[in-house]
PDB file of N, CA, C and O in Angstrom:
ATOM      1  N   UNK A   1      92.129 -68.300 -45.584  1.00  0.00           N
ATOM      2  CA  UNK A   1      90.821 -67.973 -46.071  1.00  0.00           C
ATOM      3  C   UNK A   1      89.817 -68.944 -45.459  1.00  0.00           C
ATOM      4  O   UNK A   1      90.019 -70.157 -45.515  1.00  0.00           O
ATOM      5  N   UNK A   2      88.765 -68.439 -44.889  1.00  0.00           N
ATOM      6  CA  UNK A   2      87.680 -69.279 -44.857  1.00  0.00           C
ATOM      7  C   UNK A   2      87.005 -69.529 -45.675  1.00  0.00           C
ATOM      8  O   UNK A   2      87.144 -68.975 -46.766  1.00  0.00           O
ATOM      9  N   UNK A   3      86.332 -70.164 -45.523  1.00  0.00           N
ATOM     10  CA  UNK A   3      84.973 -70.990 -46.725  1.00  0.00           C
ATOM     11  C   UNK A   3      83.944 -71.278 -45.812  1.00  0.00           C
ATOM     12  O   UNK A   3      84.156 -72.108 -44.929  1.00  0.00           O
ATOM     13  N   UNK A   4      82.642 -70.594 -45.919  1.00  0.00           N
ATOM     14  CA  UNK A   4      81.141 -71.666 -45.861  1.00  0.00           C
ATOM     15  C   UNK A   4      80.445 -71.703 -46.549  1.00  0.00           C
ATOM     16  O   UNK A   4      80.429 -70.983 -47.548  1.00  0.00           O
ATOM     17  N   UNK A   5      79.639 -72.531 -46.275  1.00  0.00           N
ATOM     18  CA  UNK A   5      79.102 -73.360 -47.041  1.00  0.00           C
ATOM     19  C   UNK A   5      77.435 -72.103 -46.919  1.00  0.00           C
ATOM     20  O   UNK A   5      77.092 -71.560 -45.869  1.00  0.00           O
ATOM     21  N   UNK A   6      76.902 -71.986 -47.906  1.00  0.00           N
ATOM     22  CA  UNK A   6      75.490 -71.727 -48.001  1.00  0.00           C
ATOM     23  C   UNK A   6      74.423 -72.034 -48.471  1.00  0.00           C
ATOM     24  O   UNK A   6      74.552 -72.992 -49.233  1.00  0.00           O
ATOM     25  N   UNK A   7      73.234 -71.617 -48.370  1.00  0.00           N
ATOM     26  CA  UNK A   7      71.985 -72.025 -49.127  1.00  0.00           C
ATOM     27  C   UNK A   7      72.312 -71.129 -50.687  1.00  0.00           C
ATOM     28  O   UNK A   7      72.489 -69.910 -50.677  1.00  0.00           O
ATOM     29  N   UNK A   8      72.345 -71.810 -51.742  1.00  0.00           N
ATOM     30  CA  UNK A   8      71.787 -70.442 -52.913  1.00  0.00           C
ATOM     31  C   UNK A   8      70.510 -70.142 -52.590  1.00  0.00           C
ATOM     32  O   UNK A   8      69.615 -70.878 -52.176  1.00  0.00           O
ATOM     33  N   UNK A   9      70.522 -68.387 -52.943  1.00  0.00           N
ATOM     34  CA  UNK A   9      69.509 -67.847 -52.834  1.00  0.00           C
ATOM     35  C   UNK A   9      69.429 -66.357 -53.822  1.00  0.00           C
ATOM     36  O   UNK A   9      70.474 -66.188 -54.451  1.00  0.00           O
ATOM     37  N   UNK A  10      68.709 -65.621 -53.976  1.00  0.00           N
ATOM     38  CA  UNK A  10      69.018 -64.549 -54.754  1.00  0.00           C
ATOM     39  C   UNK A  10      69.816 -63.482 -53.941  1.00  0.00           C
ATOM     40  O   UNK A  10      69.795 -62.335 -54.386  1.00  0.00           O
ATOM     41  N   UNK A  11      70.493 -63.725 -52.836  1.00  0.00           N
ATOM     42  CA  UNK A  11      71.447 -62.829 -52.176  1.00  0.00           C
ATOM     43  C   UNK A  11      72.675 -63.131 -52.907  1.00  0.00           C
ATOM     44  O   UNK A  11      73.461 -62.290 -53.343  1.00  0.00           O
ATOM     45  N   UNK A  12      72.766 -64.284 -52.997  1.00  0.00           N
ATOM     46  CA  UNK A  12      74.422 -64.655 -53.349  1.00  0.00           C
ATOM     47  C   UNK A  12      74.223 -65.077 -55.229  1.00  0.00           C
ATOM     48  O   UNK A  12      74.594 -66.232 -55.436  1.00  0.00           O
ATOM     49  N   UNK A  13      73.922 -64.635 -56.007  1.00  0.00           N
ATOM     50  CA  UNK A  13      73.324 -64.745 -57.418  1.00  0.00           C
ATOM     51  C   UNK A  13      74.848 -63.832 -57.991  1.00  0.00           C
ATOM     52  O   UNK A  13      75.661 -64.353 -58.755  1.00  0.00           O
ATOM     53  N   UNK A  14      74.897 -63.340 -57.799  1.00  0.00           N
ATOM     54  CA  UNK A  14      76.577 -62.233 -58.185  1.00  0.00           C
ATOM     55  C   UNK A  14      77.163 -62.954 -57.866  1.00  0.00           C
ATOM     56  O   UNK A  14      77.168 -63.583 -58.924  1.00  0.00           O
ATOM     57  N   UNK A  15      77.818 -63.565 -57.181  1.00  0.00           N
ATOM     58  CA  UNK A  15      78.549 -64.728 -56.486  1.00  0.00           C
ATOM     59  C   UNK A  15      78.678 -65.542 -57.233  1.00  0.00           C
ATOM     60  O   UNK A  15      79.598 -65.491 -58.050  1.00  0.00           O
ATOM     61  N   UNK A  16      77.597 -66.792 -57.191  1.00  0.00           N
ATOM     62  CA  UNK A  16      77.134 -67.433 -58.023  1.00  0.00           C
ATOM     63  C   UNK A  16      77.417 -67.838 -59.714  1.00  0.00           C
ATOM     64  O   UNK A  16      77.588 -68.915 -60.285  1.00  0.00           O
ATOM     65  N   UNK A  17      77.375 -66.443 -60.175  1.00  0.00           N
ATOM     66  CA  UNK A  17      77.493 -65.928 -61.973  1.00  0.00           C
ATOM     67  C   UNK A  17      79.003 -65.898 -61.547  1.00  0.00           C
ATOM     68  O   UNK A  17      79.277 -66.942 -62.138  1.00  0.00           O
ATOM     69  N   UNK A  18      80.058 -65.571 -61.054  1.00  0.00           N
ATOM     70  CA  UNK A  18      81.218 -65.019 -60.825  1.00  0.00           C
ATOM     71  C   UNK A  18      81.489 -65.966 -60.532  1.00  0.00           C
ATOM     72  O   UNK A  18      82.405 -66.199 -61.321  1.00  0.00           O
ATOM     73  N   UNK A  19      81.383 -66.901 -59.863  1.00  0.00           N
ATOM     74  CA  UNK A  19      81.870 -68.260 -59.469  1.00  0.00           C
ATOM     75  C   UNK A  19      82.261 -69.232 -60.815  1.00  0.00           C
ATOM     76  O   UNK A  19      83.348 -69.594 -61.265  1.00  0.00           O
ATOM     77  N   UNK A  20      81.120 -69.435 -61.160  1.00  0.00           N
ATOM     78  CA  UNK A  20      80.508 -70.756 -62.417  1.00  0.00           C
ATOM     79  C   UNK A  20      80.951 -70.444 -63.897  1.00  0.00           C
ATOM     80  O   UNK A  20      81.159 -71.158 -64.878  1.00  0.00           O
ATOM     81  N   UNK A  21      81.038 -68.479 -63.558  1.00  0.00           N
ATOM     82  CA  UNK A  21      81.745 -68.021 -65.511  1.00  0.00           C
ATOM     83  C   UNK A  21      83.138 -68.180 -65.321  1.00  0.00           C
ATOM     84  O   UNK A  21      83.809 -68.334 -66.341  1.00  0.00           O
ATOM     85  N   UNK A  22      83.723 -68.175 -64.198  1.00  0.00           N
ATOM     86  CA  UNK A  22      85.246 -68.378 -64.032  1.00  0.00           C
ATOM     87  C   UNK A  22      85.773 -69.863 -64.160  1.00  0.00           C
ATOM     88  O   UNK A  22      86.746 -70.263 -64.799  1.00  0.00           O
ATOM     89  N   UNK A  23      84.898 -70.558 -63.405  1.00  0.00           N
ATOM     90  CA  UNK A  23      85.387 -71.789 -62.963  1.00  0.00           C
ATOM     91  C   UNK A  23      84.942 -72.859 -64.678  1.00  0.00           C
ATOM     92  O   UNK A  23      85.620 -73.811 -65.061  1.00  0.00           O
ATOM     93  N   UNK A  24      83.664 -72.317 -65.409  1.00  0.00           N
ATOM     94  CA  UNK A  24      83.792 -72.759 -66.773  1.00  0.00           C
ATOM     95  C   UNK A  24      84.456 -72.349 -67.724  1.00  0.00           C
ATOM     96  O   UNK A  24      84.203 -72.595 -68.904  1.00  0.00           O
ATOM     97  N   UNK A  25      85.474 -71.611 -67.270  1.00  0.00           N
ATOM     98  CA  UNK A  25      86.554 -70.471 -68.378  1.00  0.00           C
ATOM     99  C   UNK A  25      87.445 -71.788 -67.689  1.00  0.00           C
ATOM    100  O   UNK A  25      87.006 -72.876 -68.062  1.00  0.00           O
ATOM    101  N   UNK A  26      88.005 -71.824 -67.241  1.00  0.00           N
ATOM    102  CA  UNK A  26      89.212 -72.596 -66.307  1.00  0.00           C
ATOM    103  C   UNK A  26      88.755 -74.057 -67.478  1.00  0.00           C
ATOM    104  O   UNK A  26      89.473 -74.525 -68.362  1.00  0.00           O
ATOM    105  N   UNK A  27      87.368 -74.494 -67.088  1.00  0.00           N
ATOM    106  CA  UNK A  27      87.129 -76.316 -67.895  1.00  0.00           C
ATOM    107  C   UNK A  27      87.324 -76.277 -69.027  1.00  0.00           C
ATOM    108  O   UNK A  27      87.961 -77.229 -69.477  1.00  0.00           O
ATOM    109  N   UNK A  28      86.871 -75.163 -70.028  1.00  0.00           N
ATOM    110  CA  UNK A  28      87.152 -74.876 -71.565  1.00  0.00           C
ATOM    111  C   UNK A  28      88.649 -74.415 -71.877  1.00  0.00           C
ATOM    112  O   UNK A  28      89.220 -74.386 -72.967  1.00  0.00           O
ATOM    113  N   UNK A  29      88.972 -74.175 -71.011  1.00  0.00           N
ATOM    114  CA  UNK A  29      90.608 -73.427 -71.568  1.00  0.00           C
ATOM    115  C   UNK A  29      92.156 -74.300 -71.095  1.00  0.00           C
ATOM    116  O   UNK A  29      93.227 -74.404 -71.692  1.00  0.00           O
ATOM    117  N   UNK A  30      91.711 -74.807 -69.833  1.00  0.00           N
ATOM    118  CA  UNK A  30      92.490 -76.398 -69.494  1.00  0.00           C
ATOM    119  C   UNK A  30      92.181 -78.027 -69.334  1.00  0.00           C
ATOM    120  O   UNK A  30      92.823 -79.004 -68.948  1.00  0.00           O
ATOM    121  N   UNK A  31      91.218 -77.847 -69.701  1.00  0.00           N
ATOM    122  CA  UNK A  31      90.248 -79.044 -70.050  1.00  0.00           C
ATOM    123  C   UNK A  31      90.267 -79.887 -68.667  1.00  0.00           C
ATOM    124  O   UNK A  31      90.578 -81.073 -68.562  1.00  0.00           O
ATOM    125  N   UNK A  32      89.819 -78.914 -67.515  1.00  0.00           N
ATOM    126  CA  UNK A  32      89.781 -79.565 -66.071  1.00  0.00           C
ATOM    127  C   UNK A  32      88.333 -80.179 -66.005  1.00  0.00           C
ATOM    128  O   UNK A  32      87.381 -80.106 -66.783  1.00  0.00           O
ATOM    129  N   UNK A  33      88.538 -80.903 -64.618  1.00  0.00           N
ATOM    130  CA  UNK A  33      87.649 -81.499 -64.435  1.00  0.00           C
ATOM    131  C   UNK A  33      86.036 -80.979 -64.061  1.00  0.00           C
ATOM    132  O   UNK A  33      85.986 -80.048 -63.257  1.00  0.00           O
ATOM    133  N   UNK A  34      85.195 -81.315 -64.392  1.00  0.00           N
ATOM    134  CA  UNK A  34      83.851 -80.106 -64.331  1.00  0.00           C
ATOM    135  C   UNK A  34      82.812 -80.909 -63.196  1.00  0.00           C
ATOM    136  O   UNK A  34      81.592 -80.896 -63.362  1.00  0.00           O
ATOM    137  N   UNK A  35      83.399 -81.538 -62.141  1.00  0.00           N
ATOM    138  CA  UNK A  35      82.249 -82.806 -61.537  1.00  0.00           C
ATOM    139  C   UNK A  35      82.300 -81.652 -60.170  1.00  0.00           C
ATOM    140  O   UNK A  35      83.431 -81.198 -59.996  1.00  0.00           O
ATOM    141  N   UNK A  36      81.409 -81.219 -59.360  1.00  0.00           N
ATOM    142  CA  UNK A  36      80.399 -81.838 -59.339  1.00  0.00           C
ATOM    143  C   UNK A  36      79.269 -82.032 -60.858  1.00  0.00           C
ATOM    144  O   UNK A  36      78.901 -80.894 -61.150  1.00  0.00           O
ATOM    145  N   UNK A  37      78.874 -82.696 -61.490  1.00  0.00           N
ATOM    146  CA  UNK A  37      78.073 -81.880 -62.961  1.00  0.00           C
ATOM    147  C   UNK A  37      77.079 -81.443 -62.739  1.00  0.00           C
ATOM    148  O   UNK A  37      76.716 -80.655 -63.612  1.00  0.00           O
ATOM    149  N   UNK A  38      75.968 -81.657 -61.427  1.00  0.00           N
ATOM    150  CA  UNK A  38      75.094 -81.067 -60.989  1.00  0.00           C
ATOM    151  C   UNK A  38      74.888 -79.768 -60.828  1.00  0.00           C
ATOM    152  O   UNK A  38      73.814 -79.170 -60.879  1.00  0.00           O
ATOM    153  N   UNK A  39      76.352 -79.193 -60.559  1.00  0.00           N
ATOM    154  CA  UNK A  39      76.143 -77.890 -60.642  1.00  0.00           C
ATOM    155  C   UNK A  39      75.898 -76.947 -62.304  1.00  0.00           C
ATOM    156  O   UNK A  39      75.515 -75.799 -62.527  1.00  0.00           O
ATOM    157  N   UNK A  40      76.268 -77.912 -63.086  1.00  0.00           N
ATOM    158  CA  UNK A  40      76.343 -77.244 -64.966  1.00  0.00           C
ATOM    159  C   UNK A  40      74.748 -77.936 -65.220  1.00  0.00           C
ATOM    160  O   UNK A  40      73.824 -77.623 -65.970  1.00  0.00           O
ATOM    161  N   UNK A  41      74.881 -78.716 -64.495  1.00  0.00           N
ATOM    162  CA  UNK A  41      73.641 -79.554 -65.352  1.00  0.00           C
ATOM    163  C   UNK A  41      72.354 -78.368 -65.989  1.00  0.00           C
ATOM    164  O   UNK A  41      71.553 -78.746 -66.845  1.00  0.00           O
ATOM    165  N   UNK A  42      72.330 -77.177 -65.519  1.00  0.00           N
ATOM    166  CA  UNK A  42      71.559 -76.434 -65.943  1.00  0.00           C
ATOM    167  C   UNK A  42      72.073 -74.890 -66.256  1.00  0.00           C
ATOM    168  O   UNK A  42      73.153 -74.520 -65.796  1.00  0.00           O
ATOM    169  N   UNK A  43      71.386 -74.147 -66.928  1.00  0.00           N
ATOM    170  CA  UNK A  43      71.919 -72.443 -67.234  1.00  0.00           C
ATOM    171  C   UNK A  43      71.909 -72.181 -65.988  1.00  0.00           C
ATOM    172  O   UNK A  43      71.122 -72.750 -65.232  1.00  0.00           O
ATOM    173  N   UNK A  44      72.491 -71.580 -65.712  1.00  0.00           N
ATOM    174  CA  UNK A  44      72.684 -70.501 -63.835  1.00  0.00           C
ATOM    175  C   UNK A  44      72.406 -69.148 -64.754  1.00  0.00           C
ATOM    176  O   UNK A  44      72.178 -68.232 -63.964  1.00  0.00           O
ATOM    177  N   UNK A  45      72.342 -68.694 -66.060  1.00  0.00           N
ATOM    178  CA  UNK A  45      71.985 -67.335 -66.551  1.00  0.00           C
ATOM    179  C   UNK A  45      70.406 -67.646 -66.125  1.00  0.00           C
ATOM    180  O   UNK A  45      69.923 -66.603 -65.683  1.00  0.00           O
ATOM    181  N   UNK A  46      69.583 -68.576 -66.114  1.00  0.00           N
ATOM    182  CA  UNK A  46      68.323 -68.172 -66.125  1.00  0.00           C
ATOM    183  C   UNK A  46      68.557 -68.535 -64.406  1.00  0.00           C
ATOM    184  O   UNK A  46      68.928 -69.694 -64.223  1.00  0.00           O
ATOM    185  N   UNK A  47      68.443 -67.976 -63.565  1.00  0.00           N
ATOM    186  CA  UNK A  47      68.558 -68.106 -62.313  1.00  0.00           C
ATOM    187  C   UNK A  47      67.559 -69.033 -61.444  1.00  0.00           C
ATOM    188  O   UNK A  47      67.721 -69.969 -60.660  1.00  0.00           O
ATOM    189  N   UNK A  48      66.652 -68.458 -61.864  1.00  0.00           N
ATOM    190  CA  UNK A  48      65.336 -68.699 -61.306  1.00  0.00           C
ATOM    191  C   UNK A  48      64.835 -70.323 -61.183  1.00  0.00           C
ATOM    192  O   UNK A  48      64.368 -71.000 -60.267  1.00  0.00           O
ATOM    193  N   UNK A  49      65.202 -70.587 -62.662  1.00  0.00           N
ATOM    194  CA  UNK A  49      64.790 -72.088 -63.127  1.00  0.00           C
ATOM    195  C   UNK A  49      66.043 -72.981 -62.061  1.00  0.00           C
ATOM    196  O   UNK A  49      65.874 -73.836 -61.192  1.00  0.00           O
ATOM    197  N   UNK A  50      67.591 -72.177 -62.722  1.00  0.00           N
ATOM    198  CA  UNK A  50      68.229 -72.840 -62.298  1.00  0.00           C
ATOM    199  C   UNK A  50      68.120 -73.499 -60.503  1.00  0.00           C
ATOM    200  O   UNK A  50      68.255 -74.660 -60.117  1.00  0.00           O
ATOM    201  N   UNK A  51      67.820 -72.196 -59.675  1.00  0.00           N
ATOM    202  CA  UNK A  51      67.724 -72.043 -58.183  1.00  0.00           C
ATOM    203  C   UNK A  51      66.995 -73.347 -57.827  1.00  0.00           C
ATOM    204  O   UNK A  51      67.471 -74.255 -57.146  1.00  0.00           O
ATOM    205  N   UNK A  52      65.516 -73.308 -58.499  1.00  0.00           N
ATOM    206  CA  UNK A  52      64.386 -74.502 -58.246  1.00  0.00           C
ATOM    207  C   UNK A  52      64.845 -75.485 -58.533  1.00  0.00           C
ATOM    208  O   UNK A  52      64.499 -76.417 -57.807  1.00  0.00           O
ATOM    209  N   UNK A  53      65.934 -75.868 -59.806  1.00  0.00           N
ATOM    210  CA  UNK A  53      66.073 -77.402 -60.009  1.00  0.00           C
ATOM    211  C   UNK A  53      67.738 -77.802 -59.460  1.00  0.00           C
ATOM    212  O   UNK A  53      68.338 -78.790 -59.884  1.00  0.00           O
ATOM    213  N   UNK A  54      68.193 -77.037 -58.665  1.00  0.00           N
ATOM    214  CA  UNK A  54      69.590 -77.714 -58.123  1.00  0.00           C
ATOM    215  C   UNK A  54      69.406 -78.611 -56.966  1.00  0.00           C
ATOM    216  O   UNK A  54      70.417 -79.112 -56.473  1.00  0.00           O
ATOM    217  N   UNK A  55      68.235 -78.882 -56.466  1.00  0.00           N
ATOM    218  CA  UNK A  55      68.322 -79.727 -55.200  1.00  0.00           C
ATOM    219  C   UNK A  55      67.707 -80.733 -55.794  1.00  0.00           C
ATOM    220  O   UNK A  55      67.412 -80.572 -56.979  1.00  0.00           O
ATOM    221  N   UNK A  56      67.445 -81.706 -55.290  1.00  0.00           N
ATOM    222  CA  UNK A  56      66.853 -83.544 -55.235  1.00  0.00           C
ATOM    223  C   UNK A  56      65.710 -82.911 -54.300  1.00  0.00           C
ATOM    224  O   UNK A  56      65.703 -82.450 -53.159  1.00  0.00           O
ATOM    225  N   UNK A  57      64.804 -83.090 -55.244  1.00  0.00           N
ATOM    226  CA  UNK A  57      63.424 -83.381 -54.621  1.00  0.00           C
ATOM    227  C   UNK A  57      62.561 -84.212 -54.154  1.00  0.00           C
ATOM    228  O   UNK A  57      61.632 -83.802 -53.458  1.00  0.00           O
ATOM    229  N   UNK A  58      62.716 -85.557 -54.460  1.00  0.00           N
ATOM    230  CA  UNK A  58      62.064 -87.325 -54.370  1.00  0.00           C
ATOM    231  C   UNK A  58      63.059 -87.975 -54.654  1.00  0.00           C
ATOM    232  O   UNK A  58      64.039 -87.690 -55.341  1.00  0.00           O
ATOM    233  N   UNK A  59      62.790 -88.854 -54.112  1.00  0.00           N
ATOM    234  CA  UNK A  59      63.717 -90.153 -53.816  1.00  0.00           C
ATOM    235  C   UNK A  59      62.708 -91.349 -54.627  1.00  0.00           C
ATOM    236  O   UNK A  59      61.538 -91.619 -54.357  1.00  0.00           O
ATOM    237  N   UNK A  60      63.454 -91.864 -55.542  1.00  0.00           N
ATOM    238  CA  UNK A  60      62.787 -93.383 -56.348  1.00  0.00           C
ATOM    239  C   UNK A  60      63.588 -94.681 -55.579  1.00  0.00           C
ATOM    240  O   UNK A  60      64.112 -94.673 -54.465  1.00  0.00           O
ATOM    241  N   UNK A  61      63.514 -95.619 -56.406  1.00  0.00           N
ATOM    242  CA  UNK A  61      64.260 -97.078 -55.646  1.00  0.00           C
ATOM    243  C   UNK A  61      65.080 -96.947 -56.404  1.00  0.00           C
ATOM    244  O   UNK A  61      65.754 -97.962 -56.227  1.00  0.00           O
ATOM    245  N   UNK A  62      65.658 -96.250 -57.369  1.00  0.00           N
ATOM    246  CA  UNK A  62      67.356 -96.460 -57.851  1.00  0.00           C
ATOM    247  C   UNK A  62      67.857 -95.137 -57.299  1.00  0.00           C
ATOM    248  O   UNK A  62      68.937 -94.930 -57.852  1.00  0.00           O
ATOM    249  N   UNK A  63      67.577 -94.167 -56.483  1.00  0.00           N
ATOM    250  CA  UNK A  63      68.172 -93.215 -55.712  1.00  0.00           C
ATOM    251  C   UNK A  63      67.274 -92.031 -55.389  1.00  0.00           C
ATOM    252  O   UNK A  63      66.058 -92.060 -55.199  1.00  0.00           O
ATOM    253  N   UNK A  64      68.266 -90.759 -55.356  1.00  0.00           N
ATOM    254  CA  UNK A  64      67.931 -89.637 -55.660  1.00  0.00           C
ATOM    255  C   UNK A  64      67.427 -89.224 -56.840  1.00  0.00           C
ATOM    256  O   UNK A  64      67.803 -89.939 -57.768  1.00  0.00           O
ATOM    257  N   UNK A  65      66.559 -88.140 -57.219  1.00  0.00           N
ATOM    258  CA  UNK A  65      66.018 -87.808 -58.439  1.00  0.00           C
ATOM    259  C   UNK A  65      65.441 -86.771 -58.395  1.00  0.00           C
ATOM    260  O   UNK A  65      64.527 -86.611 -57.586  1.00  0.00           O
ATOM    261  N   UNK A  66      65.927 -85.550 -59.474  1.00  0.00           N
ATOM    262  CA  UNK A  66      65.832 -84.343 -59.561  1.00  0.00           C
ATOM    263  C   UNK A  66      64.223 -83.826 -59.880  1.00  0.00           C
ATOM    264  O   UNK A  66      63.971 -82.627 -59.994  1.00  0.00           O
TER     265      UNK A  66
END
């Protein structure tokens, strides 16, 4: 199988929902590991919000910052 890597965008949003409801069925039901957490850190049901706040936008002096 291959794998690449993409931008999210509202093409891959089915994907996306299908990805994150599976892979949080898997953390609640075997109590796996859930890191990156950036990716939960927000609803992916509200898409929109979610899309805008998954990247690092500014940089402070203790790092990255959302």
């Amino acid at each position: 199988m291959n794998i690449e890597l993409v931008k999210l965008t509202g093409e891959y949003k089915d994907q996306l929902f299908d990805m994150l409801t599976e892979w949080k069925k898997d953390i609640e039901e075997n109590h796996t590991n859930h890191s990156p957490w950036a990716i939960f850190r927000n609803d992916f049901h509200d898409f929109d919000f979610y899309l805008e706040n998954l990247e690092i936008k500014e940089e402070t002096e203790d790092g990255p910052r959302s």
